[in-house]
N, C-alpha and C positions, 0 to 999 in steps of 0.2 A: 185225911189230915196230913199234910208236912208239917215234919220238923224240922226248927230251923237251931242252927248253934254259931254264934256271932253275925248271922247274915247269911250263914252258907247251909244249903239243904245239907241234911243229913241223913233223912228216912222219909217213908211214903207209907200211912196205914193202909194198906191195901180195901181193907176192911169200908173205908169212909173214902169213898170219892165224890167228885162234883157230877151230880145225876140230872141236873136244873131242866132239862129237856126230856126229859123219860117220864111217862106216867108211872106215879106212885096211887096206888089206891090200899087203904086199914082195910083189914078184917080183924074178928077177932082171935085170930091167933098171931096176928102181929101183920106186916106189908108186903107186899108185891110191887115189883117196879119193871113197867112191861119198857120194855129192852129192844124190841122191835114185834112185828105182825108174828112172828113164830116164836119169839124167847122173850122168859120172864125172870127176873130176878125174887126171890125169895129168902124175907128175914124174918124169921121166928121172933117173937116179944121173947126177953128174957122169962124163967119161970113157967113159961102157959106147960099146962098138960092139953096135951091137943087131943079132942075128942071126935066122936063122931062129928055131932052138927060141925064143927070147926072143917074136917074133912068134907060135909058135903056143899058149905059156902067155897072153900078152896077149890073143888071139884067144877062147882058152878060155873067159879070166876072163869078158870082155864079155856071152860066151854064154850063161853060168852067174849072172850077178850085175846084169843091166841087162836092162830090159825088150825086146822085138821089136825097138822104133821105139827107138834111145838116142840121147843126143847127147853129146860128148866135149870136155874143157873143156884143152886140154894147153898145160900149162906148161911152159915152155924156159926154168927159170931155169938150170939147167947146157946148158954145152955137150955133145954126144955125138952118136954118129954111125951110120948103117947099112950094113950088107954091101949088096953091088949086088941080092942075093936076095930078103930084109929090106925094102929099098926096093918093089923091086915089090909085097908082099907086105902089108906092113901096112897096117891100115885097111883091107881090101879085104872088107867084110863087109856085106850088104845090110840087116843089124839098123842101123848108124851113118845117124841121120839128118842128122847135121850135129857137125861138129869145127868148133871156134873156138880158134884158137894165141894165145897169148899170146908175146910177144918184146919184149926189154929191153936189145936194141943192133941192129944193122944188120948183123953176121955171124948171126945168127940168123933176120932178116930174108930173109934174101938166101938161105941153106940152107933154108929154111922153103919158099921160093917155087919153088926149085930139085924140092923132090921133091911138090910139086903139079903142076909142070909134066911131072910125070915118067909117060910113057905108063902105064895099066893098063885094066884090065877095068871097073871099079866107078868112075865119077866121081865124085867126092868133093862135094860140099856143104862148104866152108871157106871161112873167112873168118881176118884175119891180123889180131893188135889189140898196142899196145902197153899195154891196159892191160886187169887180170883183171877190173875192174869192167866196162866195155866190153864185153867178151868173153861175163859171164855176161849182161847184158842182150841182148844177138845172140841166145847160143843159149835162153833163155827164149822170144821172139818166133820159135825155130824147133821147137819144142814142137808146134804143133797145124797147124805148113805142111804 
């Protein structure tokens, strides 16, 4: 979204761009917008508790729709939250070559770091950015690491 004041830009929500070329595909934990053959963009539905089934439709799609090596671009513009299951669970796929968060307050921040620190099987490659410009330049540079 710009903003405009008398005629002249003034701001850009980073959050809302023009996507009109990208596939967007629902689930029910909210959309994905495949970004190219290895990266996807990901926005949580405001509110969802994301559950297992939730995790293994997401798992699916990645499997089905993103190259071997993919990297995952997730936006936390709503808040929402995971089952203790869910937490261990997502993301835990040897195809993710690297997640780059996007966050746009300090409770986001703070959940975001909470389930990185959070034991599993698969170590995660992430990195936490407050801005999606940021974020697609990381995961670009994690492309051919």
């Amino acid at each position: 979204m710009i903003f405009l004041l008398q005629g002249r830009v003034i701001g850009v929500d980073e959050r809302m761009t023009d996507r009109t070329l990208d596939t967007e595909t629902v689930l029910k934990m909210g959309r994905i917008i495949k970004l190219s053959d290895d990266m996807a963009e990901v926005i949580v539905d405001e509110g969802v508790v994301i559950d297992m089934a939730m995790v293994r439709e997401y798992h699916e799609w990645i499997q089905n729709n993103l190259s071997n090596s993919c990297r995952l671009l997730i936006n936390k513009t709503h808040p929402y939250a995971y089952s203790f299951d869910a937490q261990k669970e997502i993301a835990n796929l040897d195809q993710i070559r690297a997640m780059a968060v996007v966050v746009y307050n300090r409770i986001s921040e703070v959940t975001t770091r909470d389930l990185v620190a959070f034991p599993r099987a698969h170590e995660w490659n992430i990195q936490i950015f407050d801005s999606r410009h940021d974020a697609l330049l990381w995961l670009e540079g994690q492309k051919d690491s």
